[in-house]
VEXLUM-935247 format. One record per residue (C-alpha): x, y, z; residue in three letters. Coordinates in pm, whole numbers, padded with zeros to 5 digits, always signed. Layout:
XYZala ...
This chain:
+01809-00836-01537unk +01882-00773-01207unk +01787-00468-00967unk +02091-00302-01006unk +02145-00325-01391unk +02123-00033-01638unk +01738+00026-01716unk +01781-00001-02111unk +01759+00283-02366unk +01443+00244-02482unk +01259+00286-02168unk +00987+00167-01950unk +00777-00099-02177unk +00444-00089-01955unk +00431+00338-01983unk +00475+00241-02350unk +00223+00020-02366unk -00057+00223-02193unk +00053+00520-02403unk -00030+00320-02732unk -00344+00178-02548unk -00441+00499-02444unk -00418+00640-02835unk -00637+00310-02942unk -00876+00385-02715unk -00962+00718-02818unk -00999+00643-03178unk -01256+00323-03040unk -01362+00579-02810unk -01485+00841-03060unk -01635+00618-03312unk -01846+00456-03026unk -01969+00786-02890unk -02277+00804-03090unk -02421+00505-02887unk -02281+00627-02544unk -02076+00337-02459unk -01688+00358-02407unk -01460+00106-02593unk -01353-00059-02228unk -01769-00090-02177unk -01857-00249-02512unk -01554-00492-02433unk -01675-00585-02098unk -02039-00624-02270unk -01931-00824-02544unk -01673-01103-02289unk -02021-01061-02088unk -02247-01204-02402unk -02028-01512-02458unk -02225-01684-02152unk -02361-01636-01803unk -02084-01656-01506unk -01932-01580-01146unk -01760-01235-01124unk -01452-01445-01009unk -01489-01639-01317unk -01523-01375-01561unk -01239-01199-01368unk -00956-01452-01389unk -01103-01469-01797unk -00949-01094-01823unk -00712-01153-01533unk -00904-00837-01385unk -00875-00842-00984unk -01263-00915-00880unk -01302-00564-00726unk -01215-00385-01021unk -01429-00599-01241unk -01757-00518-01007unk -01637-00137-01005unk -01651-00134-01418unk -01932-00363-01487unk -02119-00089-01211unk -02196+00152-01484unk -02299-00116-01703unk -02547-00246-01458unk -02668+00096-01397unk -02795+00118-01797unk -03000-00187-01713unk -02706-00364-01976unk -02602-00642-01729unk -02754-00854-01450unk -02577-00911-01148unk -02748-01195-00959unk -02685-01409-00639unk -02560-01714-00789unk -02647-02106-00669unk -02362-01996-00407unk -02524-01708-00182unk -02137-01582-00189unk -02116-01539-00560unk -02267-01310-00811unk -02331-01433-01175unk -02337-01190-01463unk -02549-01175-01786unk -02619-00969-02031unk -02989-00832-02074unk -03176-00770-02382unk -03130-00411-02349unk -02772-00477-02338unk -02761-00750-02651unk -02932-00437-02824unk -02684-00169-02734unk -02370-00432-02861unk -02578-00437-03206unk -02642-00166-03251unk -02292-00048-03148unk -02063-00318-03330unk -02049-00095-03708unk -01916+00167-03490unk -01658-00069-03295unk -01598-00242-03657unk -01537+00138-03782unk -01319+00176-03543unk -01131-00147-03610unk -01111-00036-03958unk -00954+00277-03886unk -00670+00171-03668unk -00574-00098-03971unk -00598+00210-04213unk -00331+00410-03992unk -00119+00051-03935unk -00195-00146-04236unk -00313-00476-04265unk +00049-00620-04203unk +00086-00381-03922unk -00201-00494-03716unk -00122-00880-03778unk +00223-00761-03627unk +00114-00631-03307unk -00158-00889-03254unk +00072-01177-03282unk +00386-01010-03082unk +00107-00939-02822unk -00031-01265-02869unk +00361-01414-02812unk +00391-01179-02503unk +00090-01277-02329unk +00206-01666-02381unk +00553-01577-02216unk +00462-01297-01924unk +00318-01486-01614unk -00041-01495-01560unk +00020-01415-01204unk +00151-01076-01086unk +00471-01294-00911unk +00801-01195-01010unk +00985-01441-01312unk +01325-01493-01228unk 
């Protein structure tokens, strides 16, 4: 579409998208609130757990920009749930999780699993294997960079 074109009907996709994400979130966000951890902390904690690694590498994992990453995984660090570390590289940082922080994802993953639980209730089963795999076949077409497609 070019500049000039009509916007279509149906409006803007990403204020769409963060509206629905936003919902999600606060049913995630209310089931986790017994172990005072937000649903975007348990997720950072739980891409953290899968192995020890630069903030640039865990970044481009969640294509996050780097300074955002270090801004979010802050609080996390402040709970004692992460390490940040010089790396072999003076330059980098690595992250890992700590035992206090492999003990807060246990004992907060029947709450996140809850939560999962509820969202299929409200979508049904066929509902959520919908929207993961027309996410899943969005994410495989949009770039990875933030360049325009033409």
């Amino acid at each position: 579409m070019s500049p000039t074109a009509t916007v279509p009907s149906y409006g803007c996709t990403c204020a769409r998208l963060r509206k629905l994400a936003r919902r999600v979130t606060r049913i995630y966000d209310a089931h986790l609130a017994p172990q005072a951890i937000k649903v975007t902390q348990y997720s950072l904690l739980a891409n953290a757990a899968r192995g020890e690694r630069t903030v640039s590498e865990f970044a481009a994992e969640l294509e996050m920009d780097r300074s955002t990453l270090s801004r979010n995984l802050a609080p996390l660090a402040a709970h004692g749930w992460v390490s940040i570390s010089v790396g072999a590289d003076p330059r980098n940082r690595s992250i890992g999780v700590t035992t206090a922080g492999r003990r807060k994802l246990k004992a907060a993953l029947p709450l996140w699993r809850k939560a999962q639980c509820e969202v299929e209730s409200i979508l049904g089963t066929a509902g959520v294997g919908e929207l993961h795999r027309r996410i899943e076949a969005a994410l495989a077409a949009l770039p990875t960079t933030s360049g325009k497609r033409t």
